[in-house]
Backbone as a ProteinNet text record, in pm:
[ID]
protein_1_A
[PRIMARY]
XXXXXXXXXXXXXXXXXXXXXXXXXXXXXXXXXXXXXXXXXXXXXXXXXXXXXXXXXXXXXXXXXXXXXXXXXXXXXXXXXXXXXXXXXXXXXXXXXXXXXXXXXXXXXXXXXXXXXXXXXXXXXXXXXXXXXXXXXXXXXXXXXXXXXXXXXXXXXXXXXXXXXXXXXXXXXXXXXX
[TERTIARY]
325.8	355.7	233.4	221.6	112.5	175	88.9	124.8	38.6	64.2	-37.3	55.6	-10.9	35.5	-54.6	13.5	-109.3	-57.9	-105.8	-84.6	-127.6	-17.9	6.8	-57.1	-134.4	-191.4	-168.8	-131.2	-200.9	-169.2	-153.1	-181.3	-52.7	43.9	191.3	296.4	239.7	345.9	239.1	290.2	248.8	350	322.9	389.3	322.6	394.4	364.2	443.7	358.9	393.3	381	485.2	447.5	473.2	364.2	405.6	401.7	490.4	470.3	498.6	469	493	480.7	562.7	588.9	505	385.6	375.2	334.9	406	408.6	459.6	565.4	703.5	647.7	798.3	695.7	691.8	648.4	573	719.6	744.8	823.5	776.8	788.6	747.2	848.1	866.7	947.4	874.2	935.9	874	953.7	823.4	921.6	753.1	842.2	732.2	812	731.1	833	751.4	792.5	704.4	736.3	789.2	804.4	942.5	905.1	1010.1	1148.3	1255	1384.5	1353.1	1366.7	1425.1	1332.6	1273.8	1221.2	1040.6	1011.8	856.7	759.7	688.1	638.4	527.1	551.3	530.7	394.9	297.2	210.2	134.5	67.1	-38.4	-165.6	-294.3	-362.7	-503.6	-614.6	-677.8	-751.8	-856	-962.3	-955.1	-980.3	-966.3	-1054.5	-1135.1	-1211	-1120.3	-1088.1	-1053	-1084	-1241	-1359.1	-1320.8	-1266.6	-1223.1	-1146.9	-1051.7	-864.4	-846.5	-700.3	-591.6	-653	-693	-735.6	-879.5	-932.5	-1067.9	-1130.6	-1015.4	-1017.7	-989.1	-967.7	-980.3	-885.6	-845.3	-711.8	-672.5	-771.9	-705.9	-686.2	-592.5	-599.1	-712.5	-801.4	-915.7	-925.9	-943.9	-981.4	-1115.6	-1119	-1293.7	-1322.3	-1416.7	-1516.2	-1548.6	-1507.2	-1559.1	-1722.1	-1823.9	-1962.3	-1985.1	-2071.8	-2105.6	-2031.1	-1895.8	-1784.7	-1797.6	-1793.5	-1774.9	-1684.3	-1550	-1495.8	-1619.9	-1643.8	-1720.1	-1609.9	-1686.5	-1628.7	-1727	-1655.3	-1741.7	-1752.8	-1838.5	-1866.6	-1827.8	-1773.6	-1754.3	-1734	-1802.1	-1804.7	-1797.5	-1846.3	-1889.6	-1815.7	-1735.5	-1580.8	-1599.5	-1566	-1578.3	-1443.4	-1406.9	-1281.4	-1284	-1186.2	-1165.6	-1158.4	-1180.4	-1219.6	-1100	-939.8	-888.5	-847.4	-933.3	-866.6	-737	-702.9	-551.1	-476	-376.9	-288.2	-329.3	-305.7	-370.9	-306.9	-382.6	-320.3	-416.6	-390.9	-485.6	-454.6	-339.8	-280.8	-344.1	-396.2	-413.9	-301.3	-197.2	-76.4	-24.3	77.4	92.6	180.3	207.1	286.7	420.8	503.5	647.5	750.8	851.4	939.1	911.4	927.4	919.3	1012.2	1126.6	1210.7	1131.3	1050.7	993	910.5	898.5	837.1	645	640.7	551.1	496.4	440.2	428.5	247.7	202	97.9	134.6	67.6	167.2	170.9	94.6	115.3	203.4	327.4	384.1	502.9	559.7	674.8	774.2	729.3	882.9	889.4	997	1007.8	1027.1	1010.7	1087.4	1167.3	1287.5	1397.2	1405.9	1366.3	1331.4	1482.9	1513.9	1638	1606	1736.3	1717	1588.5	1653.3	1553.8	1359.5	1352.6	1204	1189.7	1277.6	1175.5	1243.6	1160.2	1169.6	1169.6	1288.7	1228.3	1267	1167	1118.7	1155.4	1218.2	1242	1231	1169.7	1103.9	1085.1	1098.5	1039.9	984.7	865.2	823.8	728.1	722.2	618.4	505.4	475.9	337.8	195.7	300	159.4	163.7	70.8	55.3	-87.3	-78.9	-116	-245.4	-208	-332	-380.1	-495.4	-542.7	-582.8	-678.1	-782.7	-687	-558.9	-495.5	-435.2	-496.9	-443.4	-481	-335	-368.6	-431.8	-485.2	-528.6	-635.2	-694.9	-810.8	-827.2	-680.2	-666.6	-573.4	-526.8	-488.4	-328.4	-236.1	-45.1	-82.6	-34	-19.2	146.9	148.1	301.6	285.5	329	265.7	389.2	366.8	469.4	574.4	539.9	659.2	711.7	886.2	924.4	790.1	846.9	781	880	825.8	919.6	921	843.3	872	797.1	698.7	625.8	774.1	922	992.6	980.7	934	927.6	878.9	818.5	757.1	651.7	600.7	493.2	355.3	251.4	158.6	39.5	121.9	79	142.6	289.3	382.2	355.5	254.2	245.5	107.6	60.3	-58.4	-22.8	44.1	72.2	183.1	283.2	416.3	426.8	373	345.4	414	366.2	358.7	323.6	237.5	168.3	66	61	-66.2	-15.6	-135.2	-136.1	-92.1	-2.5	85.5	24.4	1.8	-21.9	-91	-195.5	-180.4	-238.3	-295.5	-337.3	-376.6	-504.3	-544.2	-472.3	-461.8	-370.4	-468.8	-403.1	-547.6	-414.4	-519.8	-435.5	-356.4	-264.3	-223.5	-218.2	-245.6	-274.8	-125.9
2313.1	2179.7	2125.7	1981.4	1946.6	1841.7	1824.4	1761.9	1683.1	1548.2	1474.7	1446.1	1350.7	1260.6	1189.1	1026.2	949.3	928	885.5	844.6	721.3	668.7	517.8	453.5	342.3	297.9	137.2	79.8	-75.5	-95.5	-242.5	-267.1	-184.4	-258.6	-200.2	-80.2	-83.9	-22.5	141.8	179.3	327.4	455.4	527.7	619.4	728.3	808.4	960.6	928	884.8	923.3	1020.8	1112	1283.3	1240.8	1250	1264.3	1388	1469.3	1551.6	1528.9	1629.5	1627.4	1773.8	1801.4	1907	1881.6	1962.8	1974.6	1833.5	1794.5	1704.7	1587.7	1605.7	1496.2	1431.1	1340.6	1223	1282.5	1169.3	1185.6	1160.7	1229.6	1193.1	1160.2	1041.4	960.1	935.9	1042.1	1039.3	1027.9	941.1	938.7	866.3	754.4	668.9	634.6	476.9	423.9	315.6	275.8	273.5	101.9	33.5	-123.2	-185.4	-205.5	-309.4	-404.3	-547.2	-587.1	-613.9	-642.3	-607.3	-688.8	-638.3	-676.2	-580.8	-642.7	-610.4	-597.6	-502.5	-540.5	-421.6	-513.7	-448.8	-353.3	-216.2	-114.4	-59.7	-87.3	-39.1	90.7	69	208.9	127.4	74.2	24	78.6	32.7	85.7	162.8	90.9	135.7	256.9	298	390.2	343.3	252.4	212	159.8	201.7	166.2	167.1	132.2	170.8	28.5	-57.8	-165.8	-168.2	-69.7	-66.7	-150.1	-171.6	-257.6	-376.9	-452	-605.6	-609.5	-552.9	-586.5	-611	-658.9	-754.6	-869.5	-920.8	-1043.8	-1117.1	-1210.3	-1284.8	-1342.3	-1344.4	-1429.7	-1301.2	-1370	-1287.9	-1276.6	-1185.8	-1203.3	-1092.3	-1065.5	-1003.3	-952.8	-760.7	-761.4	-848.2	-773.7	-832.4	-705	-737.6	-588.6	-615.6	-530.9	-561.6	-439.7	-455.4	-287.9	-213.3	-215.7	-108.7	-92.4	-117.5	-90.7	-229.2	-189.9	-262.9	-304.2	-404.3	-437.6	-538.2	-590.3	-681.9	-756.1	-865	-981.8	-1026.4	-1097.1	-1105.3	-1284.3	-1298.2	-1486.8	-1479.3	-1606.8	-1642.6	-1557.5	-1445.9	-1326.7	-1206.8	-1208.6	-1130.9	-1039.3	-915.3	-807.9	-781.1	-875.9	-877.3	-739.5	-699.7	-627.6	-511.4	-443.3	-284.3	-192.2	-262.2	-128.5	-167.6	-290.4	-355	-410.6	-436.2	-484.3	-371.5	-410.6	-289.7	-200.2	-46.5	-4.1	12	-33.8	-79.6	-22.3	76.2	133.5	112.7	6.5	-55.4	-148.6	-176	-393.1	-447.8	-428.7	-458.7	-620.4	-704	-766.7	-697.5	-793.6	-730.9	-755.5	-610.7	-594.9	-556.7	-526.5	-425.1	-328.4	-184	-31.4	-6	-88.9	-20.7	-150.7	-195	-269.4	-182.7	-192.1	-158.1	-209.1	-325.3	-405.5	-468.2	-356.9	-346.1	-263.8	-289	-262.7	-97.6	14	172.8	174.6	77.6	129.6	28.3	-9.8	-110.9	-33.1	-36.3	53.3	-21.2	-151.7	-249.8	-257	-243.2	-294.2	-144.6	-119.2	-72.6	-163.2	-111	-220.3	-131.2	-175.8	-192.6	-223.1	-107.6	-134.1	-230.2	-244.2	-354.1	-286.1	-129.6	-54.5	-68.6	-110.7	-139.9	-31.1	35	186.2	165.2	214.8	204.2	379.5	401.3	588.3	520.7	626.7	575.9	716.8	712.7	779.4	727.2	775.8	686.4	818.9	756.8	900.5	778.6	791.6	686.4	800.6	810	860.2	791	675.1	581.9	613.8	757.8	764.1	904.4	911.8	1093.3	1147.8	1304.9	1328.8	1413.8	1441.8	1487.5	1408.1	1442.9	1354.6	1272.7	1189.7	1076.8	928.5	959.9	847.4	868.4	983	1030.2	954	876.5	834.5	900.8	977.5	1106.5	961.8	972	901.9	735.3	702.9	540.2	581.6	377.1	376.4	330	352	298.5	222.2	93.2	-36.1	-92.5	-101.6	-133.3	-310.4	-423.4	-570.8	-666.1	-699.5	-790.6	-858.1	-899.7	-968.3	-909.3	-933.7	-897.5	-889.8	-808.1	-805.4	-887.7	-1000.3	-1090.5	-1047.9	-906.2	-809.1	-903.8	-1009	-1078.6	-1193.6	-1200.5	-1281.8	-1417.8	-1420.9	-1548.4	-1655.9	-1704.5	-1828.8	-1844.3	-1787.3	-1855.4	-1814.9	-1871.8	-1813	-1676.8	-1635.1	-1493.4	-1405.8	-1431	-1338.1	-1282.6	-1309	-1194.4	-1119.4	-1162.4	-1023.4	-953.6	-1006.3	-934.6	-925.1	-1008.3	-1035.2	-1115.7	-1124.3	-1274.1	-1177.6	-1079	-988.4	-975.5	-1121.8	-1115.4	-1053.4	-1023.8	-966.7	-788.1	-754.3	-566.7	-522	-446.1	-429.8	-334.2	-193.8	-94.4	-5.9	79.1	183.3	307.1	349.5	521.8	572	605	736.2	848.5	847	1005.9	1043.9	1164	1303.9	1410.6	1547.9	1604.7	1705.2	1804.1	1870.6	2007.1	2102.9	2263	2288.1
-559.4	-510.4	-436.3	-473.1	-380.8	-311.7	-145.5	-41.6	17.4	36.5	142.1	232.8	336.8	409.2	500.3	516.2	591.3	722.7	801.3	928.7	971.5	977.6	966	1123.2	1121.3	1269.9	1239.2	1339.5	1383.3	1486.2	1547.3	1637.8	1769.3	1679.2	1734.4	1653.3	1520.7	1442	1385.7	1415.9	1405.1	1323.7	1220.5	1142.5	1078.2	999	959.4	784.5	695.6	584.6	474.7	420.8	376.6	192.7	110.6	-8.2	-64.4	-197.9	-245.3	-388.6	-489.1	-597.4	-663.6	-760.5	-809.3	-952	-992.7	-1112.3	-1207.6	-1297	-1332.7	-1334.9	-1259.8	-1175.9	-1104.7	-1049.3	-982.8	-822.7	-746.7	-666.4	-545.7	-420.9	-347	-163.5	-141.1	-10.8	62.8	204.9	307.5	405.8	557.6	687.4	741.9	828.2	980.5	979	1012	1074	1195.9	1308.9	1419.3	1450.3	1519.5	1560	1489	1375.7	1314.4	1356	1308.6	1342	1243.9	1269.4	1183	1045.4	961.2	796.9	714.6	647.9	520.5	542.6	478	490	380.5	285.7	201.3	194.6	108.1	70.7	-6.4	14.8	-118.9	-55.8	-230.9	-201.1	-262.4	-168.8	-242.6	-302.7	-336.2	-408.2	-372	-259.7	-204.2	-10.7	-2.8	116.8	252.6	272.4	324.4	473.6	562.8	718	831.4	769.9	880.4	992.9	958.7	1058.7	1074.1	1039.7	1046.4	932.4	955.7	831.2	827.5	941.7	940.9	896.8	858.3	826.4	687.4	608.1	528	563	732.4	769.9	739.2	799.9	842.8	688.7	596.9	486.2	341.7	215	124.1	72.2	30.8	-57.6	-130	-248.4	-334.5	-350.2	-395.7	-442	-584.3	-595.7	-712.7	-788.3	-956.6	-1016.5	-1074.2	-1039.4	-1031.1	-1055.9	-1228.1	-1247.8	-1238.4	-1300.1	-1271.4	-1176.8	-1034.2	-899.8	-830.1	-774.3	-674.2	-584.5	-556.3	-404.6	-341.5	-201	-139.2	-97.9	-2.8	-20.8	199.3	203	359.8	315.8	398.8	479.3	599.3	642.7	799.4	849.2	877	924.5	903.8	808.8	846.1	730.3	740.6	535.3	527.8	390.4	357.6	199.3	215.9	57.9	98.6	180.8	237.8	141.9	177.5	155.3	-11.4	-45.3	-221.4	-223.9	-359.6	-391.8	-395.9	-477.4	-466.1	-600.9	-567.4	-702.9	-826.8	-907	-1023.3	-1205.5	-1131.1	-1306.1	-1386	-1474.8	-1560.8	-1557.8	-1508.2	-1505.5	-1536.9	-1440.8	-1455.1	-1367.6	-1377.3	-1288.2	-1150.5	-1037.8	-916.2	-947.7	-950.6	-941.5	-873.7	-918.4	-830.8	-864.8	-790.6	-853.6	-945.7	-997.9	-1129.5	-1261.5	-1222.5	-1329.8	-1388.6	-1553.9	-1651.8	-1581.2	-1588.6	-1595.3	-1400.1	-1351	-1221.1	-1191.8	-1056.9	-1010.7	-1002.9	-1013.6	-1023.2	-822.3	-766.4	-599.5	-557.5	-630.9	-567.5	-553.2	-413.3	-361	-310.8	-341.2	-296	-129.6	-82.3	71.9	124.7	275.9	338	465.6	515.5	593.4	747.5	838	964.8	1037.6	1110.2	1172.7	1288.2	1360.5	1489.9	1579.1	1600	1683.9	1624.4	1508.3	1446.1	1403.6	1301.5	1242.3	1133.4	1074.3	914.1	846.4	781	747.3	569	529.2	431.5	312	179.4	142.9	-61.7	-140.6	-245.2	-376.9	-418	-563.2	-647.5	-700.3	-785.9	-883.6	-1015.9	-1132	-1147.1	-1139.9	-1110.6	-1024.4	-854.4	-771.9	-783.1	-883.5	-867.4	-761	-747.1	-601.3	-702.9	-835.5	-889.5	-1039.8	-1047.9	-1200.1	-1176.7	-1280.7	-1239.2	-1217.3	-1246.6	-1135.6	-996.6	-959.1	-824	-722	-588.4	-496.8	-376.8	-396.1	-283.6	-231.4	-116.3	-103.8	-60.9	-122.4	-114.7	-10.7	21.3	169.5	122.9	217.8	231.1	329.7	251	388.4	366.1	491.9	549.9	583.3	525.3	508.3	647	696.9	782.1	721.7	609.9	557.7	434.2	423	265.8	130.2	72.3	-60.8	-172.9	-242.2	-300.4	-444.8	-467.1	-575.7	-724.2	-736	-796.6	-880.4	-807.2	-841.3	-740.7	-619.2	-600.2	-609.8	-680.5	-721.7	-664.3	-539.3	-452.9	-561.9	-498.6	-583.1	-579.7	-474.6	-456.7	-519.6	-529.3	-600.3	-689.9	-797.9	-936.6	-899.2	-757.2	-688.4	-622.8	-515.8	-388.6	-346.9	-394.3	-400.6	-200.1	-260.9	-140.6	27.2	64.1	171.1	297.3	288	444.4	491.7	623	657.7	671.8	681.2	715	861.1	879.6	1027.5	1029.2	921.1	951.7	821	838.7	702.3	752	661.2	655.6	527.6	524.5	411.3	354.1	225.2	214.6	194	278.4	229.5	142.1	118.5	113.7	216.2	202.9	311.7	328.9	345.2	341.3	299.9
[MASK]
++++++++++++++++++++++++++++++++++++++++++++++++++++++++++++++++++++++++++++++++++++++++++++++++++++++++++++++++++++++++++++++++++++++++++++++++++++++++++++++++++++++++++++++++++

């Protein structure tokens, strides 16, 4: 069996997320993450691992890298380096879905739901994030988004990227785990 887990940071919302996977099966994501505030708030696993500025340092707005020379980069405005941790990862070139959609980003994990108390425990089996093989999420970052994930059904025009999610509350690197 193999094991990661990340350790979730931001400003207020802080958590311990444990993935494992058996073999060739899918992948299973249990924890708690605590600060958040009550309802819904979306789930990914995104591309890039980069949290040398924390969650926010892709800067207050959405922005996307740039593929240059087969290499993700990112981009600097008004002083700010947006793109660090990427979109969501998506080795399909897929659009943004729900996790029982056929036709989904493979790091899209849908919501987790935040009791009154603000914790969210988190419990998921998805086949899309495997922990080994050259689509392995080992390395990339879990961001926890402020707002619902509208699962690429709501109309806005973020919805078939990001599923229109908001800003980054919190994430963490998976590594792996002894």
């Amino acid at each position: 069996m193999v094991k990661a887990v990340a350790v979730l940071a931001g400003s207020d919302v802080k958590g311990t997320i444990l993935f494992s996977q058996e073999g060739d099966g899918p992948t299973t994501v249990t924890g708690s993450i605590s600060g958040l505030k009550p309802g819904l708030h979306g789930f990914h696993v995104h591309a890039l691992g980069d949290t040398t500025n924390g969650c926010m340092s892709t800067g207050s707005y959405i922005s996307f890298p740039v593929m240059y020379r087969g290499k993700w980069i990112c981009c600097a405005y008004g002083g700010e380096l947006f793109c660090a941790v990427g979109p969501h990862f998506n080795p399909a070139g897929k659009e943004h879905g729900a996790p029982e959609d056929e036709n989904r980003h493979a790091g899209d994990l849908g919501n987790v739901t935040a009791g009154e108390d603000g914790v969210a425990n988190v419990n998921v089996t998805d086949s899309q994030i495997p922990l080994t093989g050259p689509h392995s999420i080992i390395g990339r970052v879990v961001v926890v988004h402020a707002d619902p994930d509208d699962l690429g059904k709501g109309g806005h025009e973020l919805s078939k990227s990001t599923g229109n999610a908001g800003g980054r509350v919190a994430c963490g690197i998976i590594g792996l785990q002894g």
